[in-house]
N, C-alpha and C positions, 0 to 999 in steps of 0.2 A: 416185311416191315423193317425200317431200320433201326437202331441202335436209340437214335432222336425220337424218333414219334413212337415207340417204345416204352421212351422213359416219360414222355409228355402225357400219353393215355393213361398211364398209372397214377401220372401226378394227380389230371383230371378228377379219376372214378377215387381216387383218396378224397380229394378235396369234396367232390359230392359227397359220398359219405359221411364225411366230419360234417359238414354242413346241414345235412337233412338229421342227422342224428341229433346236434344239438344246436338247432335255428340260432334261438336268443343271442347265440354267441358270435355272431357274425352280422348283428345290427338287425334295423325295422324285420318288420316282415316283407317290404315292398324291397330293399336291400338285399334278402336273402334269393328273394323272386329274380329279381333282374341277375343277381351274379349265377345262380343255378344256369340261368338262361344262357346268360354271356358263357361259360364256361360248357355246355352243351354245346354251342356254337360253334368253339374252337375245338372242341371233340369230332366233329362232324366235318369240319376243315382238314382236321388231320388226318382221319380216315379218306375222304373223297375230296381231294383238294379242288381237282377240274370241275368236278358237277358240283359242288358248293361253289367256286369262287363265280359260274357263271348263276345262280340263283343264292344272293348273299343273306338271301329275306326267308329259304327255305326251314331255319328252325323256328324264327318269330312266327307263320306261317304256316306251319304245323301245332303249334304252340296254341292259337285262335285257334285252328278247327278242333283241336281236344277240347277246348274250354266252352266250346258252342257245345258239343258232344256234353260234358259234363255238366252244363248249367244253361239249357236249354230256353230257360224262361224266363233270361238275367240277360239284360243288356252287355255288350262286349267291354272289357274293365280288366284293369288286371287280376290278378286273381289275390292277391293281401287285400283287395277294394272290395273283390265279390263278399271275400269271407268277413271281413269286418263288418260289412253289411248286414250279412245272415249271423252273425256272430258264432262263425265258428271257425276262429284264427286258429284254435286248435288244431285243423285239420289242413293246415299249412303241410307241413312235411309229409304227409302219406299221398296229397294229393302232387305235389312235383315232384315223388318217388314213383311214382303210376305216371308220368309225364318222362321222368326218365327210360323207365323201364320200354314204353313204347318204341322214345328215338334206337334204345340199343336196340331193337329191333329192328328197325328201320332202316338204321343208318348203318353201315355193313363198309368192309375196304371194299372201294372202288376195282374193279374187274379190268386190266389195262387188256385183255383182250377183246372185252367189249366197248374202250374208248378209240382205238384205234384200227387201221387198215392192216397191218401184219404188227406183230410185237415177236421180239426175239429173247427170250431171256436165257443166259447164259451163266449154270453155275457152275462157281469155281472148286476146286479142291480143296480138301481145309487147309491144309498149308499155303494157300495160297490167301492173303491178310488183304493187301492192297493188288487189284489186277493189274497187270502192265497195259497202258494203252493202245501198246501194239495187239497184243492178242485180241482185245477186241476190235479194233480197225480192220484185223486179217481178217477176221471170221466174217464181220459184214462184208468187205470184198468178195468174198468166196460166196455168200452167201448171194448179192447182185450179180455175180458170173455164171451162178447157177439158174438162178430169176429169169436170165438173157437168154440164156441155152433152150428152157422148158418153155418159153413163151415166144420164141424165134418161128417164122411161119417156114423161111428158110436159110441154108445154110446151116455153116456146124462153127463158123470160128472169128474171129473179128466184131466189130458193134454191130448193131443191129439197125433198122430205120431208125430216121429222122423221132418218129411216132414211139417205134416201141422204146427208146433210149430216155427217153421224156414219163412214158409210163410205168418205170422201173425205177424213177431216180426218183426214190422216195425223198421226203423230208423228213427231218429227226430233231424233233423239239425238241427234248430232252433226253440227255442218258441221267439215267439213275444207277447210279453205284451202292448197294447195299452193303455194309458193310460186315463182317463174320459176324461180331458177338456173340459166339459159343456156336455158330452155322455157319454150312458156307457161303464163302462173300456169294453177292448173285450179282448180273450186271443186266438190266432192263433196258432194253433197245425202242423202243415207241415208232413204228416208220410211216406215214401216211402219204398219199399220192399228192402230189404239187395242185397248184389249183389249174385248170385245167386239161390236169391227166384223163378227170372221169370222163369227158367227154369223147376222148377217145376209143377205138373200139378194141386197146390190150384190155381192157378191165376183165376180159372174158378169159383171157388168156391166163391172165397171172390167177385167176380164179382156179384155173383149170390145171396150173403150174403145183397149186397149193393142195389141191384136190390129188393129183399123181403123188405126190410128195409122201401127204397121208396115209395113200393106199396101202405106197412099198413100206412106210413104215411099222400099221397096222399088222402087214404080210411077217414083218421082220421079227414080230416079237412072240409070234407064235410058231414057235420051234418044228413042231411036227408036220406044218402045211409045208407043201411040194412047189416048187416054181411054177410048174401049171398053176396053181392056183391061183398064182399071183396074175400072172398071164392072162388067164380066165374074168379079172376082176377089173383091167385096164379095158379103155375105149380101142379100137383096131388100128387107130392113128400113133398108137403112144409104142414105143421098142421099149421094152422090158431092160435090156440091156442097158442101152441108154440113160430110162431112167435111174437106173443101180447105180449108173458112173458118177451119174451128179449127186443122189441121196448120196455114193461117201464122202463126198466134198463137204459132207454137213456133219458127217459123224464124229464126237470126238474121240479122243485120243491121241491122236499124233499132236496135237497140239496140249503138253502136257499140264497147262491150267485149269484146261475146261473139263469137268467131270459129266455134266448134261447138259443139253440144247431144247426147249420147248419153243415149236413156233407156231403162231396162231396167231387171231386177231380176225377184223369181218370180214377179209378176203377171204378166208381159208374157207368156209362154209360150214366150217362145225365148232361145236360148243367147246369142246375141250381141245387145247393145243395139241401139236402131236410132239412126242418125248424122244427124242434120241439118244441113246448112250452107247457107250464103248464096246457092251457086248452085244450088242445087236448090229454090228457092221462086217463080221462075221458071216452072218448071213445073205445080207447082198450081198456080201462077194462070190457064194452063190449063183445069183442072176445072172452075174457078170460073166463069167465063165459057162455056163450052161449052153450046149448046143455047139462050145469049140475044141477044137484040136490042139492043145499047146503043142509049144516046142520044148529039146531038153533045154534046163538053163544050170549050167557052171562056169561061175567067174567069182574069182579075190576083186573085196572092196571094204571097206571100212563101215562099221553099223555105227547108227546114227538114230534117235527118235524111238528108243523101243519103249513097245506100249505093253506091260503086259494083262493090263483089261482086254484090251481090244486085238491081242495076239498080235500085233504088229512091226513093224520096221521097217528102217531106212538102210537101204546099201548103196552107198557112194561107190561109183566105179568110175574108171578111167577108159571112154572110146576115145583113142586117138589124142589128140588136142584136151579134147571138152571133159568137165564131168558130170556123171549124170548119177541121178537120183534114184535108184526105182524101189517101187513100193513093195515091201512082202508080207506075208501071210503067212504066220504061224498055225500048224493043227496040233501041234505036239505040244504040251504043257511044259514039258523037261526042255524043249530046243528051244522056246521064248523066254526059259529063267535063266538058263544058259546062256543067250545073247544080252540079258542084260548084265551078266559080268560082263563080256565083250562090249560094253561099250564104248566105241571110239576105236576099237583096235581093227586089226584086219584080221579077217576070216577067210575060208573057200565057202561058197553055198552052193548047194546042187538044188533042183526043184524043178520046176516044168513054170513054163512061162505063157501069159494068156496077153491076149490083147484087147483094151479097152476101147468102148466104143469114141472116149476124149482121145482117142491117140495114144495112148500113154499106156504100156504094156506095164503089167505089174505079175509077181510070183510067187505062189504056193510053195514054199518049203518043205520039202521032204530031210533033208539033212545039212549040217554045217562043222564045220572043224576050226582052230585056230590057226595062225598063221604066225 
């Protein structure tokens, strides 16, 4: 919830308060009725704006069926008209506090996993006050490069068909920026398929994209399960490996805003999002290496992105001409606090080198020195 409908629900359930406390003071009793209402109404908008703004009649609407509930054997009226009648305007305020009390039950925030086809929410750091718009650009990038990979029928590199390029390419009504106020900022992603995505036949795919997704991450946060097991719990089409390379594409860390990643929504098949954080990427990298042979790896390059939730880092090196990136992997608590003095400077790093199902070799650090 942000900072605005925050301060607006308090104003709200203040205002009711005063209000049913002491009626008289706030005019007729048909005056006290209609504003209780009108101000339940805007309470209800704040919390569910989508499912109120598409049924705008839902408080007035519940409103009647209480009062058919309450006064079964009285024409439909408003309720200063029922009680005046039976002469007991006295009981004006106990009966739109029992009229409140229902909606706050009723009326709950809006679940943006259950309004939409995937949702991504991405919290930030507390230091981090306003998000940069690149960060979240990057992440959904990475996050459709991923989508492409796990739901591709073939190949490993470039777009995909006509069909699935269409099934992927979500739209995005709104972002929502949350802002910290005393938490961290969060930034809510909403992605639903174009209109005539469903009819094609990825929906099964990205289903089954979101379902892998969940597995390894399920696998990831329980320490003591084995890579078999993980193995054991995928369909025979899916590579373990594989899926590891893309779930780090998702993990934060290296990207030093994002503290977690929850993605969900009706694709995904389950009720609750699945949660990613820094230290459970760790672990896939696990998978990733499982069943290979590294090579030694010693080479001077400059650290870059060191994470130290996520044990991670960037070594810039120079092949030739180009320079290149590669990803490493800290086990040692002392060599990750270590590098993040060294950051920016040149080091030597020794370690063993594994290769990625993406191409992209990445290194388990066994030691490093300055330079």
């Amino acid at each position: 919830m942000s900072a605005v409908e925050d301060i607006l629900l308090k104003f709200i359930d203040r205002r009711l308060e005063a209000m049913l406390r002491c009626p008289e003071m706030w005019g007729t009793d048909e005056a006290v009725e209609l504003q209780v209402l009108q101000l339940l109404r805007i309470r209800a908008l704040t919390l569910r704006p989508q499912s109120e703004s598409k049924r705008p009649r839902a408080t007035l609407d519940a409103y009647g069926c209480f009062l058919r509930r309450k006064f079964p054997k009285d024409g439909v009226a408003n309720l200063a008209a029922l009680l005046e009648q039976r002469g007991e305007q006295n009981q004006l305020s106990a009966i739109l506090a029992e009229f409140r009390a229902e909606m706050a039950q009723r009326v709950t925030p809006q679940n943006p996993f259950d309004e939409h086809d995937i949702v991504l929410v991405l919290s930030m750091r507390r230091d981090v006050q306003v998000p940069r718009a690149s960060t979240v650009t990057s992440f959904y990038d990475r996050f459709h490069s991923v989508m492409r990979a796990l739901t591709r029928e073939r190949g490993t590199r470039g777009r995909g068909t006509r069909e699935l390029e269409m099934a992927i390419d979500f739209a995005m009504p709104t972002i929502h920026v949350h802002e910290a106020n005393g938490k961290p900022a969060r930034v809510l992603i909403p992605l639903d398929q174009p209109a005539g995505a469903r009819e094609l036949s990825y929906e099964g795919n990205i289903r089954g994209a979101m379902s892998q997704l969940a597995t390894i991450t399920r696998w990831a946060v329980r320490p003591d399960e084995p890579v078999k097991t993980l193995q054991a719990s995928l369909n025979d089409d899916v590579n373990p490996r594989s899926l590891a390379a893309q779930a780090l594409r998702l993990m934060p860390g290296e990207e030093a805003a994002i503290e977690t990643v929850k993605i969900g929504g009706r694709l995904s098949g389950a009720r609750d999002p699945m949660i990613m954080r820094p230290d459970i990427a760790r672990r896939v990298v696990e998978v990733v290496r499982e069943g290979q042979a590294p090579r030694a790896f010693e080479e001077t390059g400059s650290l870059r992105a060191v994470d130290i939730d996520q044990g991670s880092m960037r070594l810039t090196v120079e092949r030739g001409s180009k320079k290149v990136s590669i990803a490493c992997w800290v086990e040692d608590r002392d060599i990750i606090s270590f590098a993040r003095e060294m950051l920016a400077r040149t080091v030597r790093v020794w370690g063993l080198e594994y290769q990625s199902p993406t191409g992209r070799s990445f290194v388990i650090v066994e030691r490093m020195k300055p330079l």
